[in-house]
C-alpha positions in Angstrom: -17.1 -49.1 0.4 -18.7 -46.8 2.4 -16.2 -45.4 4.1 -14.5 -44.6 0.5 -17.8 -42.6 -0.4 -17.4 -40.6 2.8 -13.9 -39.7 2.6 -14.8 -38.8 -0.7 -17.3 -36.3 -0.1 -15.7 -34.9 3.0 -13.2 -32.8 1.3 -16.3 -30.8 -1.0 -18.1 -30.3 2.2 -15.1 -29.0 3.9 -14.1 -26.6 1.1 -18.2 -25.9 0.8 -17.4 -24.3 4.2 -14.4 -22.9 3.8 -16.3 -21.1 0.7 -19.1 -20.1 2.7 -16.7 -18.3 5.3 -15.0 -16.5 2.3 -18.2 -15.4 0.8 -19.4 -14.3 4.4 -16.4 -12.8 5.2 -15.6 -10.7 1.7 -19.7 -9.7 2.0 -18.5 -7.9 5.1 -15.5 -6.6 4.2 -17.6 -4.7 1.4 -20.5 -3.9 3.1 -18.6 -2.3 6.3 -16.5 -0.4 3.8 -19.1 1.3 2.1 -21.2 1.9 5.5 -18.7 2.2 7.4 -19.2 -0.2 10.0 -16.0 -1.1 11.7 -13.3 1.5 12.7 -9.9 0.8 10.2 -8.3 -1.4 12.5 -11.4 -4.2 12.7 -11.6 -3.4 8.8 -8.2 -4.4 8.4 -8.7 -7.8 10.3 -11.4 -8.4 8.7 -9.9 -8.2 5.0 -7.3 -10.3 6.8 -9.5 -12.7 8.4 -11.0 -13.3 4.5 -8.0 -13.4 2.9 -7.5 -16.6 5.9 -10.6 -18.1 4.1 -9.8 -18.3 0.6 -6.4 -19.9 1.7 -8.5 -22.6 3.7 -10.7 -22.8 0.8 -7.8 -23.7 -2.0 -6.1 -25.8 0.3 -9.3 -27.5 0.7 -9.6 -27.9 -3.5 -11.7 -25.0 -4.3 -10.4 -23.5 -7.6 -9.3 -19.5 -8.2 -11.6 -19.1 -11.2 -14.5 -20.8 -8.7 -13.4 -17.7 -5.4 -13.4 -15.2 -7.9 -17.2 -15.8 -8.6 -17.7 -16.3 -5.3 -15.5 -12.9 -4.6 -17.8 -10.8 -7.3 -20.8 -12.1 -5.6 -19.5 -11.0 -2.1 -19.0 -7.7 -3.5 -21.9 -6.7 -5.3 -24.4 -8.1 -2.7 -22.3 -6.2 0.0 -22.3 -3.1 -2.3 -26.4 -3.5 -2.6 -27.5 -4.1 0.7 -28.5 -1.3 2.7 -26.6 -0.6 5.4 -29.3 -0.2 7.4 -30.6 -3.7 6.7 -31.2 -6.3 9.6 -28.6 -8.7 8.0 -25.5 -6.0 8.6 -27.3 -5.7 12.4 
């Protein structure tokens, strides 16, 4: 029994993950953007490297309507932040 529970909640923490990496990632992608962080070619792998994660992510079982929320709140917290701010250091 409880190895049923575990293999049962190992696939939401994976995709929990997975999420997290696409959230971080997309953050990045919008906050380097706008303060120009990265010369194009490490912008372009990074929009890559994000797009990577939200194929992990639904392969792992997270919905689209779920990474688009996750997407618009990668966005406008990348397009808030200062780009002077410790976290972009």
């Amino acid at each position: 029994m409880a190895l049923l529970a575990a293999l049962l909640v190992w696939p939401a923490a994976a995709s929990s993950a997975a999420v997290d990496t696409y959230f971080e990632r997309g953050f990045m992608v919008e906050a380097g953007a706008r303060c120009r962080l990265f010369a194009p070619e490490v912008q372009s792998a990074l929009i890559s490297a994000r797009e990577q994660a939200r194929g992990v992510a639904l392969r792992e079982g997270a919905s689209v309507a779920g990474l688009r929320s996750v997407a618009d709140r990668a966005r406008t917290r990348g397009l808030s932040t200062p780009c002077d701010s410790a976290e972009l250091a």
